[in-house]
KOLMI-656989 format. One record per atom (N, C-alpha, C): residue number from 1; atom name; y negated, x, z. Coordinates in Angstrom, 2 decimals. Example, Ala and Ser with C-alpha at 12.3 -4.5 7.8 and 13.67 -1.06 7.14 Angstrom:
! residues 2
[1,N,[5.69,13.19,7.80]],
[1,CA,[4.50,12.30,7.80]],
[1,C,[3.30,13.20,7.80]],
[2,N,[2.25,12.85,7.08]],
[2,CA,[1.06,13.67,7.14]],
[2,C,[-0.03,12.90,7.87]],
//
This chain:
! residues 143
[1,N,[-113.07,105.35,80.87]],
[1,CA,[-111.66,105.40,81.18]],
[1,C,[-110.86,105.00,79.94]],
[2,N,[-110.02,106.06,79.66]],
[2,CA,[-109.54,105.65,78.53]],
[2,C,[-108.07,104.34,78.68]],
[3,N,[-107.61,103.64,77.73]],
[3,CA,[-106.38,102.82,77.97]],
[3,C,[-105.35,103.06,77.42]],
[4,N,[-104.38,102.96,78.43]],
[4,CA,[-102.84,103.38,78.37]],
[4,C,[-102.15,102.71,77.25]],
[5,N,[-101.91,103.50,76.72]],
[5,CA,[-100.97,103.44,75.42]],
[5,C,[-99.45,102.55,75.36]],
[6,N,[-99.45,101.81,74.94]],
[6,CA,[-97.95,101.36,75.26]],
[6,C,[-97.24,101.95,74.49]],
[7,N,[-95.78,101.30,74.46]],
[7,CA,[-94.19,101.96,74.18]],
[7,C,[-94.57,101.27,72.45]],
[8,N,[-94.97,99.76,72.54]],
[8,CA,[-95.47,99.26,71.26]],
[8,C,[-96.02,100.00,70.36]],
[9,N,[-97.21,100.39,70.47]],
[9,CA,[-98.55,101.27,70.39]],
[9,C,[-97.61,102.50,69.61]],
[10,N,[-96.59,103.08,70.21]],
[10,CA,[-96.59,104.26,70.06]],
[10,C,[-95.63,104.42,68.99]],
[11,N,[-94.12,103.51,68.69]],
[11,CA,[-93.38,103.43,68.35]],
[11,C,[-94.39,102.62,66.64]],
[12,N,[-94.82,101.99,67.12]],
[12,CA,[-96.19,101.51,65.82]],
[12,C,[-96.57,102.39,64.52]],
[13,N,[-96.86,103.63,65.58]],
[13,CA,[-97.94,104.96,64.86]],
[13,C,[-96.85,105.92,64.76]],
[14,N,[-95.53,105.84,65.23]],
[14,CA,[-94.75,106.87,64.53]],
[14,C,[-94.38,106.45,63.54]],
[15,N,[-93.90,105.01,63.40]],
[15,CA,[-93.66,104.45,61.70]],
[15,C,[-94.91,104.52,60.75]],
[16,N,[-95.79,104.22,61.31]],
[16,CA,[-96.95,104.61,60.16]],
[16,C,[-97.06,106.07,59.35]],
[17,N,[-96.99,106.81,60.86]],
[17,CA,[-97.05,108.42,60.47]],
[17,C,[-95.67,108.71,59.22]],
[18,N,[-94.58,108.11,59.60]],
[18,CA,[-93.63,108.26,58.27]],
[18,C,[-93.27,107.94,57.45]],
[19,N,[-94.13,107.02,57.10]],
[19,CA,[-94.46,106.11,56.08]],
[19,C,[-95.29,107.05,55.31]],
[20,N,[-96.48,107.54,55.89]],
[20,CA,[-97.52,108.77,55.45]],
[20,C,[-96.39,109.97,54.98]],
[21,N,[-95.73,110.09,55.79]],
[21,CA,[-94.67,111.75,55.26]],
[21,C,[-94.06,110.97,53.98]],
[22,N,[-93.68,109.97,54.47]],
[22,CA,[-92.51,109.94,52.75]],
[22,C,[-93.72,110.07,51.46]],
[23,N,[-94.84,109.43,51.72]],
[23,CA,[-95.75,109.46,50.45]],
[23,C,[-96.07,110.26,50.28]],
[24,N,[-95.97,111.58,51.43]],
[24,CA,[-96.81,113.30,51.06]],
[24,C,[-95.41,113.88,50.42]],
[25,N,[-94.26,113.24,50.79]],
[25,CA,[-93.35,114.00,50.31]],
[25,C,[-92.89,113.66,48.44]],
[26,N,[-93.37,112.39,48.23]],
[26,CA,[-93.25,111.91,46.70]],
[26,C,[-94.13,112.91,45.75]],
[27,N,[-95.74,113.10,46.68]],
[27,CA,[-96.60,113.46,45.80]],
[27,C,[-96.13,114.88,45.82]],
[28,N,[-96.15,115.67,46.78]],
[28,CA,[-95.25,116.89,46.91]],
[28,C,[-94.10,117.22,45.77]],
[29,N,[-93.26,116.45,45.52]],
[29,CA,[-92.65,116.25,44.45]],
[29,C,[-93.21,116.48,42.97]],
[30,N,[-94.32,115.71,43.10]],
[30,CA,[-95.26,115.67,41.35]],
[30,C,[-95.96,116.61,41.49]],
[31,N,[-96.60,117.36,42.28]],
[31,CA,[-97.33,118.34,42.24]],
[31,C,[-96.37,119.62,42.00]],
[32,N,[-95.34,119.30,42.58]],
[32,CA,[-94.17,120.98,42.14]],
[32,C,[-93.89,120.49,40.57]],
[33,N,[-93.21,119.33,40.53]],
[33,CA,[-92.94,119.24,38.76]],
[33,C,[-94.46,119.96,37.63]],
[34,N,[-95.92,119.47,38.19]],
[34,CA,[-96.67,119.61,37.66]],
[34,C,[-97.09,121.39,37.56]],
[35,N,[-96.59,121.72,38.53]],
[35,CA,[-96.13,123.23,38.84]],
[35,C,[-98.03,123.63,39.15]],
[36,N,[-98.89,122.66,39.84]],
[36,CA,[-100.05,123.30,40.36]],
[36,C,[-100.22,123.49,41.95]],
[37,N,[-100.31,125.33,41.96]],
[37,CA,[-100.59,125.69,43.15]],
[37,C,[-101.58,125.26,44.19]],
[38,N,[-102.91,125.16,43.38]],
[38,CA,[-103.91,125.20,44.52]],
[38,C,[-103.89,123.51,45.03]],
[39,N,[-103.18,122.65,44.45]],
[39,CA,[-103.09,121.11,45.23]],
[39,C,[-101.24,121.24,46.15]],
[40,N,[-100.68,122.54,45.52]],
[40,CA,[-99.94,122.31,46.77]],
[40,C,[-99.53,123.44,47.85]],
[41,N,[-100.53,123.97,47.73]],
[41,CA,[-101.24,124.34,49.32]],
[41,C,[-102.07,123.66,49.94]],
[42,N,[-102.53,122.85,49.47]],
[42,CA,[-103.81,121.56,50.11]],
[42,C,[-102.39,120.68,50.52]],
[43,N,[-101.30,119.99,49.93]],
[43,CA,[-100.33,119.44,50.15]],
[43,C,[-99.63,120.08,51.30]],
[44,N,[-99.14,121.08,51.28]],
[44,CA,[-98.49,121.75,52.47]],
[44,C,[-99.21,121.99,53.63]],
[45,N,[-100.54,122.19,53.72]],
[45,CA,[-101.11,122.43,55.06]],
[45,C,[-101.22,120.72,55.38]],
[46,N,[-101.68,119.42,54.28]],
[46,CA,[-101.54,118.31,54.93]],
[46,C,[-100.13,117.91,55.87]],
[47,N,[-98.89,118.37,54.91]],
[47,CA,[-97.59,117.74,55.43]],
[47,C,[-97.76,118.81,56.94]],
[48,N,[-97.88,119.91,57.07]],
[48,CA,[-97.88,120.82,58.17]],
[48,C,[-98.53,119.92,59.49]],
[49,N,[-99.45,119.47,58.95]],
[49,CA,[-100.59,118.78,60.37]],
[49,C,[-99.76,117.51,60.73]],
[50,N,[-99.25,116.72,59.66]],
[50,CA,[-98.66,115.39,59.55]],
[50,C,[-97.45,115.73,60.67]],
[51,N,[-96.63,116.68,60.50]],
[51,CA,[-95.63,116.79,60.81]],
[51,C,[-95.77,116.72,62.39]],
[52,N,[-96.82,118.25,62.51]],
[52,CA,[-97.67,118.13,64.00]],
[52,C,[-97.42,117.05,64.91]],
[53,N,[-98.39,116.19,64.33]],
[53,CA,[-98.88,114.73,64.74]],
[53,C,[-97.23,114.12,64.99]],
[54,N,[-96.58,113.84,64.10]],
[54,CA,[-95.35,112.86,64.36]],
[54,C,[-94.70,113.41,65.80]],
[55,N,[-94.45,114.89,65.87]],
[55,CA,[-94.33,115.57,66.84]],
[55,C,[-94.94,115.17,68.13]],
[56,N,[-95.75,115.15,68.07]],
[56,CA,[-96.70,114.84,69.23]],
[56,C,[-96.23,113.76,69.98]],
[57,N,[-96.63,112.43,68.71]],
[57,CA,[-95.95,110.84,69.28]],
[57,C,[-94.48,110.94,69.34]],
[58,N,[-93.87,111.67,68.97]],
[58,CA,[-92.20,111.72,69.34]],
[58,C,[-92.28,112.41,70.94]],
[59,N,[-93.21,113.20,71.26]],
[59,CA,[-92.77,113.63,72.22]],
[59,C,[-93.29,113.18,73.51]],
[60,N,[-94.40,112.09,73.25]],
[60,CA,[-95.00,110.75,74.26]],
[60,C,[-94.16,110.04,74.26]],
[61,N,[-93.14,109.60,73.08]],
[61,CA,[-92.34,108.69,73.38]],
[61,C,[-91.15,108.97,74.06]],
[62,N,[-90.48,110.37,73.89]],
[62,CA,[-89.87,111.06,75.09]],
[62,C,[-90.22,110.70,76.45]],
[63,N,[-91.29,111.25,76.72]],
[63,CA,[-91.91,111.06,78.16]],
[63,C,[-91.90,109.54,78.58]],
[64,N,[-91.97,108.84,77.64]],
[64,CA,[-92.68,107.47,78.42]],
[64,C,[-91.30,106.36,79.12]],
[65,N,[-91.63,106.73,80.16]],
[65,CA,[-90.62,105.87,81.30]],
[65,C,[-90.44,104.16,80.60]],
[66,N,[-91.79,103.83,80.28]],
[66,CA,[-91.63,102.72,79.99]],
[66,C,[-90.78,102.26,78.81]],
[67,N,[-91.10,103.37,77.37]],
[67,CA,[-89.92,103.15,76.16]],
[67,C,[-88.69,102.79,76.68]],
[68,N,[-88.60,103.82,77.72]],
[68,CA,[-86.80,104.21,77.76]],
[68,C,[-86.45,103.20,78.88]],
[69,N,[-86.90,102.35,79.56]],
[69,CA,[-86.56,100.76,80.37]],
[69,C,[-86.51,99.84,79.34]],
[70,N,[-87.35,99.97,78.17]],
[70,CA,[-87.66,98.93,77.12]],
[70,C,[-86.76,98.84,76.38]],
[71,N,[-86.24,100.21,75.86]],
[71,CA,[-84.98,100.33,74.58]],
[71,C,[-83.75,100.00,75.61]],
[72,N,[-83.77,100.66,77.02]],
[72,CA,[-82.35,100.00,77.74]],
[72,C,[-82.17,98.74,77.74]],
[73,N,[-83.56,97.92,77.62]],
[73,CA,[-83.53,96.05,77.75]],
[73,C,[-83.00,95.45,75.71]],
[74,N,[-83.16,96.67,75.32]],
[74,CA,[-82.57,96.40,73.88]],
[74,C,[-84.17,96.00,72.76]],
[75,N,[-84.98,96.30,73.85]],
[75,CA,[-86.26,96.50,72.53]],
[75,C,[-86.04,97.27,72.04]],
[76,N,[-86.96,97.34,70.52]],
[76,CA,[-87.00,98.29,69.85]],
[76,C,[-86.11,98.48,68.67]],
[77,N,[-85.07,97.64,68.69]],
[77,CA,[-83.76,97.77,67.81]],
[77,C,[-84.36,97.91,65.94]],
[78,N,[-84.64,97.50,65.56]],
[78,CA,[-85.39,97.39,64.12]],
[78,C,[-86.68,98.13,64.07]],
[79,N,[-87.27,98.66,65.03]],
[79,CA,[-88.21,99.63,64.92]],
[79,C,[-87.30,101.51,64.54]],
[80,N,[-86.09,101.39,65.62]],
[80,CA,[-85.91,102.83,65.70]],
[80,C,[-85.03,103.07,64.56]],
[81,N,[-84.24,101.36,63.91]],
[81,CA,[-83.51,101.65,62.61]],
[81,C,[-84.51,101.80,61.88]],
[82,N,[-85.39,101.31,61.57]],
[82,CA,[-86.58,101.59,60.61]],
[82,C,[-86.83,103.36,60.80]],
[83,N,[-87.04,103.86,61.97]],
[83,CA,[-87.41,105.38,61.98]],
[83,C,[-86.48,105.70,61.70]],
[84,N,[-85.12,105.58,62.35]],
[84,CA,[-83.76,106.34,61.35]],
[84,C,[-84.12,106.18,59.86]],
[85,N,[-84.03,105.17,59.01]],
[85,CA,[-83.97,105.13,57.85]],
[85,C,[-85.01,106.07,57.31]],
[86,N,[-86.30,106.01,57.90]],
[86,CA,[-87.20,106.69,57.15]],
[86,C,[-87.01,107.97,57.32]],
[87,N,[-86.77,108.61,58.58]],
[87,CA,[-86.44,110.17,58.62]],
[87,C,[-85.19,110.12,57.66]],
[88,N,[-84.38,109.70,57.53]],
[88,CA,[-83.63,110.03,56.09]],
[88,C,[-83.54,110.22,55.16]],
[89,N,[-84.81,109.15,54.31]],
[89,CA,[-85.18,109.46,52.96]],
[89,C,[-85.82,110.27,52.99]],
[90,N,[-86.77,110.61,54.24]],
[90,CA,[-87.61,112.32,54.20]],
[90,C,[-86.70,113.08,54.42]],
[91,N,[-85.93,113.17,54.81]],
[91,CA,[-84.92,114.25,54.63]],
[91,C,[-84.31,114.46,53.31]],
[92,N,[-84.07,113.73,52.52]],
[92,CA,[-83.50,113.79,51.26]],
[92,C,[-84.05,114.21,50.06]],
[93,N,[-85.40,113.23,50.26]],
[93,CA,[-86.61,113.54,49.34]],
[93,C,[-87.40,114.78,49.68]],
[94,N,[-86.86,115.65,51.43]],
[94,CA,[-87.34,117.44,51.05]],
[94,C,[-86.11,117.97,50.39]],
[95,N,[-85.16,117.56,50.41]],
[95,CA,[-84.11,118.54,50.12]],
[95,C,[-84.14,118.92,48.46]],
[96,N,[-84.79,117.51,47.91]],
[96,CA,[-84.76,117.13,46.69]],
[96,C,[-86.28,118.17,45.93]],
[97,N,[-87.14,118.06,46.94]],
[97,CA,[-87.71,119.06,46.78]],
[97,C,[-88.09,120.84,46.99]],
[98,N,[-86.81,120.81,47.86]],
[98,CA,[-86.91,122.22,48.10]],
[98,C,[-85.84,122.48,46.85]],
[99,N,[-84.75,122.03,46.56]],
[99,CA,[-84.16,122.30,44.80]],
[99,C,[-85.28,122.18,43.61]],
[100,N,[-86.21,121.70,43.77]],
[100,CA,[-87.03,121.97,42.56]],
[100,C,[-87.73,123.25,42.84]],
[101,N,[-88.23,123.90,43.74]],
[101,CA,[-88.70,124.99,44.56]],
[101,C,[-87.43,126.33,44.04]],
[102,N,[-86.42,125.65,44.48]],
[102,CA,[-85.52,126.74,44.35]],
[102,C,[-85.16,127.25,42.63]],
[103,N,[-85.40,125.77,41.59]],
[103,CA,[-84.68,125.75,40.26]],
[103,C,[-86.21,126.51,40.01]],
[104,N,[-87.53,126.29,40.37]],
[104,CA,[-88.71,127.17,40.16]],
[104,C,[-88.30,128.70,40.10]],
[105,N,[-87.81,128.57,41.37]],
[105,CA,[-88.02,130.66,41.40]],
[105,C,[-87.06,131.07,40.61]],
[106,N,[-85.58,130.78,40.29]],
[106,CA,[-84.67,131.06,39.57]],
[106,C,[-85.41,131.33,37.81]],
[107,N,[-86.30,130.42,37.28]],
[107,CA,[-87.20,130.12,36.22]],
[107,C,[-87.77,131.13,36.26]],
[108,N,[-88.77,131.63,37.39]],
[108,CA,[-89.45,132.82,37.25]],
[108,C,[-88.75,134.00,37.23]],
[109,N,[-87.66,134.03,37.94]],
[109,CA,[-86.91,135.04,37.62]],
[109,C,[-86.27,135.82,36.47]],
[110,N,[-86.06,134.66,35.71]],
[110,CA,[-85.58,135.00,34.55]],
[110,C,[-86.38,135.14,33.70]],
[111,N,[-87.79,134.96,33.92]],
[111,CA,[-89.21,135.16,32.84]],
[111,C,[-89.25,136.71,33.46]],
[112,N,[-89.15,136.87,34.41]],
[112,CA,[-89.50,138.27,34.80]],
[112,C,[-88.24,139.23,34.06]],
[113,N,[-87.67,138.76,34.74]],
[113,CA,[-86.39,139.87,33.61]],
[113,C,[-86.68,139.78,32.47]],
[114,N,[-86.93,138.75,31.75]],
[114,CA,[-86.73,138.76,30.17]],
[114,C,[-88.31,139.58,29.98]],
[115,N,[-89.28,139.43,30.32]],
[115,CA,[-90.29,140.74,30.31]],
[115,C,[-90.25,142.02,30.27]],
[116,N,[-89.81,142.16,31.30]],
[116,CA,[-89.09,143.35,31.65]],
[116,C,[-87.94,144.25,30.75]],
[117,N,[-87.45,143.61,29.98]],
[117,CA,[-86.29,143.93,29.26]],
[117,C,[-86.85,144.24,27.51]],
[118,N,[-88.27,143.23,27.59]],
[118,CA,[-88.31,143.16,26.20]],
[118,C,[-89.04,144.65,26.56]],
[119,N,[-90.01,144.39,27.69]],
[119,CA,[-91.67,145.77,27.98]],
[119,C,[-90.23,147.11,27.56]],
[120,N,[-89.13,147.18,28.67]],
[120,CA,[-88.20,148.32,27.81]],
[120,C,[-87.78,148.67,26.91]],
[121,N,[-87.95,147.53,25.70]],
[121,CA,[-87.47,147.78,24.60]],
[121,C,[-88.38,148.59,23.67]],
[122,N,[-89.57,147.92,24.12]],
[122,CA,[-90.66,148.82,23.56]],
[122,C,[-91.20,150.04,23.95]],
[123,N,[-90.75,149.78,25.21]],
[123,CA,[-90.90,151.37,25.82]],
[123,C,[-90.00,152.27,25.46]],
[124,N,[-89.39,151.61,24.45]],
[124,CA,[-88.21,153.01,24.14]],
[124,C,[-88.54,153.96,23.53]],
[125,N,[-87.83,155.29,23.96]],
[125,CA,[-88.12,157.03,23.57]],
[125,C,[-87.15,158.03,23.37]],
[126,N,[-87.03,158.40,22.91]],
[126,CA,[-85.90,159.59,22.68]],
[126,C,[-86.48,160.92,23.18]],
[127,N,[-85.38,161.64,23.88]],
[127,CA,[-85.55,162.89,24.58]],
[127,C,[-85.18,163.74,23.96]],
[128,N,[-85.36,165.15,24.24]],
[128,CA,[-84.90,166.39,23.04]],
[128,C,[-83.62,166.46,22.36]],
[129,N,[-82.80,165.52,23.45]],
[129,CA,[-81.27,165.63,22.87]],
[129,C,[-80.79,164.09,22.36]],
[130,N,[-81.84,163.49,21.56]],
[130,CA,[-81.48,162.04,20.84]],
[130,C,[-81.49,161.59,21.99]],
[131,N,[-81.72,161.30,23.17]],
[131,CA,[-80.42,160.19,23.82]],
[131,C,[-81.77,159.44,24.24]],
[132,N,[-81.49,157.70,24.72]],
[132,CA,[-82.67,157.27,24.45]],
[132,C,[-83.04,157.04,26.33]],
[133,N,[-84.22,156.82,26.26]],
[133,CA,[-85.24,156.73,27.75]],
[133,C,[-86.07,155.80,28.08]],
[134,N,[-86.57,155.18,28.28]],
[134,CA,[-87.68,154.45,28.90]],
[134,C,[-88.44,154.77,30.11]],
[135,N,[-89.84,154.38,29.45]],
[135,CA,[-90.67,154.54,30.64]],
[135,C,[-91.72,155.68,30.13]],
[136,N,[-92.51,156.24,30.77]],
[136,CA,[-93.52,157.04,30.18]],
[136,C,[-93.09,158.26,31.01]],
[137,N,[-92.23,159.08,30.48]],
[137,CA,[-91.66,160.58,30.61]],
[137,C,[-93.06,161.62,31.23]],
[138,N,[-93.95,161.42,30.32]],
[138,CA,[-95.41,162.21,30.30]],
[138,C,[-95.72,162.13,31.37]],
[139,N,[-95.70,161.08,32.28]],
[139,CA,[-96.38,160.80,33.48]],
[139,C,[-95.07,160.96,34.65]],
[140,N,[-93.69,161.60,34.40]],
[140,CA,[-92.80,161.47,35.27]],
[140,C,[-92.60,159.84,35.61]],
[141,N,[-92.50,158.95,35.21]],
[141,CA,[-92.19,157.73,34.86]],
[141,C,[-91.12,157.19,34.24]],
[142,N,[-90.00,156.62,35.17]],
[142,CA,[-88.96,156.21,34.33]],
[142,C,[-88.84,154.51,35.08]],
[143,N,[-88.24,153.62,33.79]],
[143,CA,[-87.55,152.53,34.28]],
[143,C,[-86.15,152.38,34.68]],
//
Protein backbone atom coordinates (compact mmCIF):
# COMPACT_ATOMS: atom_id res chain seq x y z
CA UNK A 1 0.00 0.00 0.00
CA UNK A 2 1.45 2.88 -1.07
CA UNK A 3 1.45 6.40 1.38
CA UNK A 4 -0.42 9.43 0.85
CA UNK A 5 1.44 12.21 -0.12
CA UNK A 6 0.95 15.34 1.73
CA UNK A 7 0.29 19.11 0.74
CA UNK A 8 4.07 19.38 2.50
CA UNK A 9 5.51 16.58 0.42
CA UNK A 10 4.27 18.08 -2.59
CA UNK A 11 4.75 21.78 -2.39
CA UNK A 12 8.58 20.38 -1.20
CA UNK A 13 9.22 18.64 -4.73
CA UNK A 14 7.78 21.44 -6.75
CA UNK A 15 10.48 23.80 -5.29
CA UNK A 16 13.08 21.31 -5.80
CA UNK A 17 11.87 20.58 -9.34
CA UNK A 18 12.53 24.55 -9.93
CA UNK A 19 15.35 24.87 -8.49
CA UNK A 20 16.41 21.92 -11.12
CA UNK A 21 14.70 24.20 -14.11
CA UNK A 22 16.55 27.36 -13.17
CA UNK A 23 19.97 25.28 -13.28
CA UNK A 24 18.85 23.54 -16.75
CA UNK A 25 18.00 26.91 -17.74
CA UNK A 26 21.69 28.61 -16.80
CA UNK A 27 23.38 25.63 -18.44
CA UNK A 28 21.00 25.99 -21.43
CA UNK A 29 22.33 29.37 -21.62
CA UNK A 30 26.23 28.18 -21.89
CA UNK A 31 25.57 25.58 -24.12
CA UNK A 32 23.75 28.16 -26.77
CA UNK A 33 26.71 30.75 -26.12
CA UNK A 34 29.04 27.67 -26.69
CA UNK A 35 26.85 27.23 -29.81
CA UNK A 36 27.01 23.06 -29.33
CA UNK A 37 24.14 21.21 -30.79
CA UNK A 38 24.34 17.73 -29.82
CA UNK A 39 24.45 18.79 -25.73
CA UNK A 40 21.55 20.97 -26.52
CA UNK A 41 19.28 18.55 -27.69
CA UNK A 42 20.30 16.30 -24.72
CA UNK A 43 19.45 19.77 -22.78
CA UNK A 44 16.09 20.30 -24.37
CA UNK A 45 14.64 16.85 -24.20
CA UNK A 46 15.98 17.08 -20.28
CA UNK A 47 14.15 20.61 -19.70
CA UNK A 48 11.05 18.92 -21.84
CA UNK A 49 10.68 15.91 -19.17
CA UNK A 50 11.53 18.46 -16.23
CA UNK A 51 8.87 20.59 -17.29
CA UNK A 52 6.50 17.37 -17.59
CA UNK A 53 7.19 16.45 -14.08
CA UNK A 54 6.63 20.11 -12.51
CA UNK A 55 3.34 19.77 -14.41
CA UNK A 56 2.33 16.82 -12.95
CA UNK A 57 3.03 18.04 -9.13
CA UNK A 58 1.29 21.36 -10.07
CA UNK A 59 -1.52 19.51 -11.04
CA UNK A 60 -1.73 17.12 -7.63
CA UNK A 61 -1.45 20.17 -5.99
CA UNK A 62 -4.54 21.50 -7.83
CA UNK A 63 -6.46 18.51 -6.89
CA UNK A 64 -5.47 18.20 -3.34
CA UNK A 65 -8.40 19.27 -1.05
CA UNK A 66 -6.04 19.26 1.62
CA UNK A 67 -3.43 22.17 0.05
CA UNK A 68 -6.33 24.31 -0.59
CA UNK A 69 -7.85 24.06 3.46
CA UNK A 70 -4.07 24.48 4.29
CA UNK A 71 -3.22 27.68 2.14
CA UNK A 72 -6.96 29.00 3.29
CA UNK A 73 -5.50 28.46 7.11
CA UNK A 74 -2.53 30.71 5.62
CA UNK A 75 0.07 27.78 5.24
CA UNK A 76 2.27 27.82 2.78
CA UNK A 77 2.95 31.63 2.58
CA UNK A 78 6.95 31.52 1.93
CA UNK A 79 6.76 28.32 0.10
CA UNK A 80 4.35 29.71 -2.81
CA UNK A 81 6.45 33.21 -2.65
CA UNK A 82 9.43 31.11 -3.08
CA UNK A 83 7.57 29.32 -6.28
CA UNK A 84 6.46 32.79 -7.49
CA UNK A 85 9.95 34.03 -7.34
CA UNK A 86 11.43 31.10 -8.94
CA UNK A 87 8.94 30.78 -11.87
CA UNK A 88 10.12 34.30 -12.55
CA UNK A 89 13.64 34.10 -12.87
CA UNK A 90 12.75 31.00 -15.18
CA UNK A 91 10.83 33.06 -16.98
CA UNK A 92 13.38 35.66 -17.56
CA UNK A 93 16.35 33.52 -17.78
CA UNK A 94 14.12 31.69 -20.99
CA UNK A 95 13.40 34.85 -22.41
CA UNK A 96 17.06 35.70 -22.04
CA UNK A 97 17.63 32.68 -23.77
CA UNK A 98 15.34 32.50 -26.44
CA UNK A 99 17.16 36.21 -27.56
CA UNK A 100 20.35 34.44 -27.81
CA UNK A 101 18.45 31.75 -30.06
CA UNK A 102 16.95 34.52 -31.89
CA UNK A 103 20.50 36.91 -32.15
CA UNK A 104 21.79 33.04 -33.42
CA UNK A 105 19.53 32.74 -36.42
CA UNK A 106 19.74 36.44 -37.44
CA UNK A 107 23.93 35.45 -37.44
CA UNK A 108 23.20 32.63 -39.65
CA UNK A 109 21.32 34.52 -41.74
CA UNK A 110 23.53 36.87 -42.64
CA UNK A 111 26.41 34.13 -43.17
CA UNK A 112 23.99 32.72 -45.57
CA UNK A 113 23.43 35.80 -47.54
CA UNK A 114 26.88 36.88 -47.47
CA UNK A 115 27.64 33.28 -49.21
CA UNK A 116 25.31 33.54 -51.36
CA UNK A 117 26.20 36.90 -52.69
CA UNK A 118 29.88 36.26 -52.78
CA UNK A 119 28.95 32.16 -54.66
CA UNK A 120 27.09 35.06 -57.25
CA UNK A 121 29.79 36.98 -57.69
CA UNK A 122 31.68 34.27 -58.90
CA UNK A 123 29.12 32.87 -60.67
CA UNK A 124 29.14 35.73 -62.81
CA UNK A 125 28.58 35.46 -66.82
CA UNK A 126 27.84 37.47 -69.59
CA UNK A 127 25.18 36.65 -72.20
CA UNK A 128 25.39 37.32 -76.02
CA UNK A 129 24.32 40.83 -75.45
CA UNK A 130 27.13 41.88 -72.60
CA UNK A 131 24.55 42.02 -70.00
CA UNK A 132 25.62 40.13 -66.96
CA UNK A 133 23.83 36.64 -65.40
CA UNK A 134 24.35 34.29 -62.81
CA UNK A 135 23.95 30.89 -62.31
CA UNK A 136 24.82 28.08 -64.75
CA UNK A 137 22.81 29.15 -68.07
CA UNK A 138 24.12 25.57 -69.60
CA UNK A 139 22.05 23.72 -67.30
CA UNK A 140 18.90 26.28 -67.53
CA UNK A 141 19.99 27.51 -64.09
CA UNK A 142 19.59 30.88 -62.89
CA UNK A 143 20.03 32.72 -59.42
Amino acid sequence: MSEKVTPQQLVTHQLSQLAQLEALLNTEKEILQQQDPDALIKITADKNALLLAIQDVDNAIGQSFEFKQEKLAGNFSNELAEIKASLERSKKQNQVNGLIIHQSQIAVDRMKTSLLVNHNKSSMTYDNKGKTSSGLSSLGIKA
